[in-house]
N, C-alpha and C positions, 0 to 999 in steps of 0.2 A: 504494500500500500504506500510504505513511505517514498520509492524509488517513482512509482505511478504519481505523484503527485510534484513531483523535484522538475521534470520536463516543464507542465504546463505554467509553473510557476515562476519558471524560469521565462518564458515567453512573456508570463505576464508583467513581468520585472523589468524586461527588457520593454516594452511598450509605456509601462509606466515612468520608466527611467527618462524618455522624450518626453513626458507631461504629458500625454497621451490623457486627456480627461477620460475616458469609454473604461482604458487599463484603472486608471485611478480609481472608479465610482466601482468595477469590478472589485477591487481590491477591497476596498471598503464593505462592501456586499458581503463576500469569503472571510472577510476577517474578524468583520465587529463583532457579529453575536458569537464567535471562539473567546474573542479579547473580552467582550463583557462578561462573560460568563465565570472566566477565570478569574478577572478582577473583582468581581462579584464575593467568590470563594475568600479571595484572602483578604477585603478591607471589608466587608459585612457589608455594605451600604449601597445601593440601587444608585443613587445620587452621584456619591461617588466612586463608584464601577464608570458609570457613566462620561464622567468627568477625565478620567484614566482614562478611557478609553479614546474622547475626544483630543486628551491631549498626546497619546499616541499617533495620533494621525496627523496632529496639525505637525508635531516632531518629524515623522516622515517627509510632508508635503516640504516643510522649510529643508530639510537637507536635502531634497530631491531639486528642490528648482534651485540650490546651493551648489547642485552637482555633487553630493554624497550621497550618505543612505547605503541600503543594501545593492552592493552588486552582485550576489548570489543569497538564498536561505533569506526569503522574504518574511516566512513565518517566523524564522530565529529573533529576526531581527525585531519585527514587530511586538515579540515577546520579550525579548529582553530590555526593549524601549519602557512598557510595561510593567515589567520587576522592577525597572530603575524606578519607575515610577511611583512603584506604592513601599518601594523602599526608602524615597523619600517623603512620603506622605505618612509614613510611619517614624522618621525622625522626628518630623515635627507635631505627630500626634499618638496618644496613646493606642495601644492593640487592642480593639474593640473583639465582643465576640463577633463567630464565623456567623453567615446566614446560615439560615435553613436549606435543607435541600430541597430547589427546585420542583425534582420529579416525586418528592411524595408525593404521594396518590392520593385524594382525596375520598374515595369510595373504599379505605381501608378501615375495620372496626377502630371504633374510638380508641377501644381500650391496646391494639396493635399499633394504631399512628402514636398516640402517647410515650410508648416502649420504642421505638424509633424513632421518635424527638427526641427521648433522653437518652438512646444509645449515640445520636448524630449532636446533642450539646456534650457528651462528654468524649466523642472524637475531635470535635472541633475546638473545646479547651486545651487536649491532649496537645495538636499542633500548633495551637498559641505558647507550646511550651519550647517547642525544638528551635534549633536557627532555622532564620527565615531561608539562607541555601537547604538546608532538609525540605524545609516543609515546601519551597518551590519542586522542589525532585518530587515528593510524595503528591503534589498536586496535580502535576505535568501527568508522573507515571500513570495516577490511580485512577485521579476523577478524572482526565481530561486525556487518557489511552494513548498519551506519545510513544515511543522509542526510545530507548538510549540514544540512540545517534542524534534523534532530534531535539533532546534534551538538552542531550551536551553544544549542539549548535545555537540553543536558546541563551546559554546562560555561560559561554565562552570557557569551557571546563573537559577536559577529556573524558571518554566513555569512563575510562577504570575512576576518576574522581566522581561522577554520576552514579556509578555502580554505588561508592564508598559514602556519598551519602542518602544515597538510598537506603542502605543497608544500615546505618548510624541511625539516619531517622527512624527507621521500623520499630529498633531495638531499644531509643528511646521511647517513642509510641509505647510499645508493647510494657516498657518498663513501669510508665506511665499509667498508664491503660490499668495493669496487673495490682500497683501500688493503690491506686483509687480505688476506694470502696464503692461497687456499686450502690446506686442510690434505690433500686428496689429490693435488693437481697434483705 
């Protein structure tokens, strides 16, 4: 899937790289609801997911008509504009909790969505606890189904350091996880 999608991106890279408005507004179309989604995950806030996300773009469009930007790994690029981004929006403001998950269902027994609100608040405590590099690995990997390879091109870091905090964050997670006493038991 990941090599299937490197071609046409690469075309679209290249078109957008001329200012090509069509490549541009495509661009925008493929990426936002990924980039909001994700931003979503790690600053809790609709608002600003939104905000990130718009200023990942206007960051693109200015390096682009600047003559930079990404000449290859459009989605790397766009994601790591991104991380910069709520890694600085988290210098200057506290770690708030995570959202809720999206795709809960609503048609699930009260007493089941309950038990999965409080398994998904004490996951998302859990990775307010690791470094923000863990918990972009366990975001990328988990909820948002990357690759190593495109991880590591996300967040300018080799596969084996991708692997290494993958495997860190789990371990804290899990440490985490194990050490907290559930709240229904």
């Amino acid at each position: 899937m990941y090599n299937n999608f490197v071609e046409p991106e690469k075309a679209l890279l290249l078109r957008a790289r001329r200012l090509d408005k069509q490549a541009l507004a495509e661009i925008y179309d493929l990426f936002s609801p990924r980039l909001y989604r994700y931003a979503l995950r790690l600053l809790g806030s609709p608002v600003v997911a939104e905000e990130c996300v718009a200023d990942t773009f206007e960051r693109l469009l200015l390096a682009m008509h600047r003559g930079g930007g990404p000449r290859e790994y459009l989605q790397a690029y766009l994601y790591r504009v991104a991380h910069n981004w709520v890694t600085d929006y988290y210098r200057r403001n506290p770690l708030p909790e995570l959202p809720l998950d999206p795709n809960l269902q609503a048609d699930h027994e009260p007493s089941q969505a309950l038990v999965e609100d409080m398994d998904q608040q004490r996951l998302r405590s859990a990775l307010g606890c690791i470094s923000p590099d863990q918990r972009q690995v366990i975001v990328l990997k988990y909820l948002e189904g990357w690759q190593n390879e495109q991880i590591s091109l996300a967040i300018s870091k080799s596969i084996g350091a991708v692997k290494a905090l993958q495997h860190r964050g789990l371990i804290s997670l899990q440490k985490i996880l194990l050490d907290e006493p559930a709240a229904m038991e």
